[in-house]
Every structure is written in C-alpha cells, then in structure tokens.
C-alpha positions, 0 to 999 in steps of 0.5 A: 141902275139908279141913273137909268131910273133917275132918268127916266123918272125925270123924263117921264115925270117932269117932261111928259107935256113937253116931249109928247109931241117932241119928234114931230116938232123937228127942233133947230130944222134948218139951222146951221148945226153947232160946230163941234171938234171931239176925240174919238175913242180911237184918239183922232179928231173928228169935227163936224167941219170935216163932213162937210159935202157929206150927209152925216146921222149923229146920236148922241147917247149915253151906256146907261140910256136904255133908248140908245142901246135898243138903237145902237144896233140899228146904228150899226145897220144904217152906216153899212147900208148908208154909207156908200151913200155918202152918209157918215154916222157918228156916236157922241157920247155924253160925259163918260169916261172911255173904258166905259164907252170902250165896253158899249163899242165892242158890245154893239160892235160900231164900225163908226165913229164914237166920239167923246163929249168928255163935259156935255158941252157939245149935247149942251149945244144941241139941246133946243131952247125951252125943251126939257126945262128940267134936265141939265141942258147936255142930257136934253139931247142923249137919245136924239138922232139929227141928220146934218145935211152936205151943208152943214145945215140940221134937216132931222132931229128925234128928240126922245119921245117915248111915246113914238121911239123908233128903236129902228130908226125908221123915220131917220132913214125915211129922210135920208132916202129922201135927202138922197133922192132930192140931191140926185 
C-alpha cells in the first residue's frame, strides 16, 4: 500500500504539469522502438525482433499500479478480439520478482505474454526525454500502452495521464482499427 501511494503522490504532486497533456503528445511517434529481448513468465524468450511483420500492443505494469490492474482486464479483452488480426500484446513487467507476477497473471487470467524486465532497463528505454523528471526513468512508463507498428516503428504511446485514463483502452484500439484498415 505504501508504494501504491507513494506513486501516485509522486505522479500527482511532482508531475501534474507534465502529464497533463501526456496522451495527446504521443511521445517517441514514429521512432524506431528500442529493441528489447525478456523471459517470460513461462521461462521463454520473447524479443521485440521476433514480432517483426506483425502489430504489437506493449503495456508495460506494475501489481501495485492500481491504473494497470483497472486495465489488465481490457487487455485480455483486445488479444482475443485482436489477435487474429495480427496483433500480438504483450505485458512487460517492471522490476518484480515472478511469484508476484504469477498471482497477477492467474488474477486477470492473461493468455498472452507477461515478460519480465527483472531491472527496469527496458521501461528505462521507453521513457521519453524530459517526461516525468522526478521519477526514476524505468517507472516513467509503468501504465503506458505503445502500439509497435509490422515495422518496428512506435505508431501510439498513452503515458499515464490520469486526467484522461482509458481503463478500456478505447484509443489503443481506435488506432489499431486504424492500422488495420490502412494496411488492407
């Protein structure tokens, strides 16, 4: 409970002017998305190489970050809807140990992948410049969904933004329909 309100005093105290406005600004859009290769919970190897020709939704969480869990259900939702689409999603975890991750897995009941980033060194690479200055640079993005486009390429990125939080991910999959459409 004291990390959960440490963060969000932190968030709301030290970062209000900056995060304001953080989803319409859709950081690092266009960039070439940091490349990244983490276990998964069930001991394989995913790397974002791998989903190469394909969509792919990351979100990166935390167990304690009330915003991931009001959205892991809305997860689940979009790989059944999306994934026969071509569009993979997958769950990075920041910095906490797998027993944990386990329980939050079997609670939302994910049938994709939850990855591990067992140091925050792959948050860390997603955490835009000059965005939340105060928080360490692998918690910037816990609660961020990026949509990764058959490229490699970032076409979305929600930061949180507590003002405009989409628990049900409605402006992730508005731009997915979008992708989708645009490619056919």
């Amino acid at each position: 409970m004291k990390i959960v309100l440490k963060f969000l005093t932190v968030i709301t105290v030290t970062s209000l002017p900056i995060i304001l406005n953080a989803q319409d600004r859709q950081p690092m859009i266009g960039q070439e998305a940091p490349s990244f290769t983490l276990k998964s919970l069930n001991e394989e190897t995913y790397s974002l190489e791998q989903q190469r020709g394909k969509y792919v939704v990351i979100h990166f969480a935390a167990t304690w970050c009330p915003f991931c869990n009001a959205e892991a259900p809305n997860l689940e939702e979009l790989y059944k809807n999306y994934h026969d689409k071509g569009v993979e999603v997958i769950l990075v975890d920041v910095k906490e140990g797998k027993d944990l991750v386990e329980k939050s897995r079997d609670r939302f009941n994910f049938s994709f992948p939850v990855l591990l980033d067992e140091d925050g060194s792959v948050s860390a690479k997603y955490a835009p410049p000059g965005v939340q200055p105060d928080l360490a640079r692998d918690e910037v993005a816990i609660a961020s969904n990026l949509i990764i486009d058959k490229e490699g390429n970032i076409q979305f990125y929600s930061l949180l933004d507590t003002e405009n939080f989409d628990a049900k991910l409605t402006r992730v999959k508005q731009k997915l329909d979008d992708l989708l459409v645009a490619a056919k």
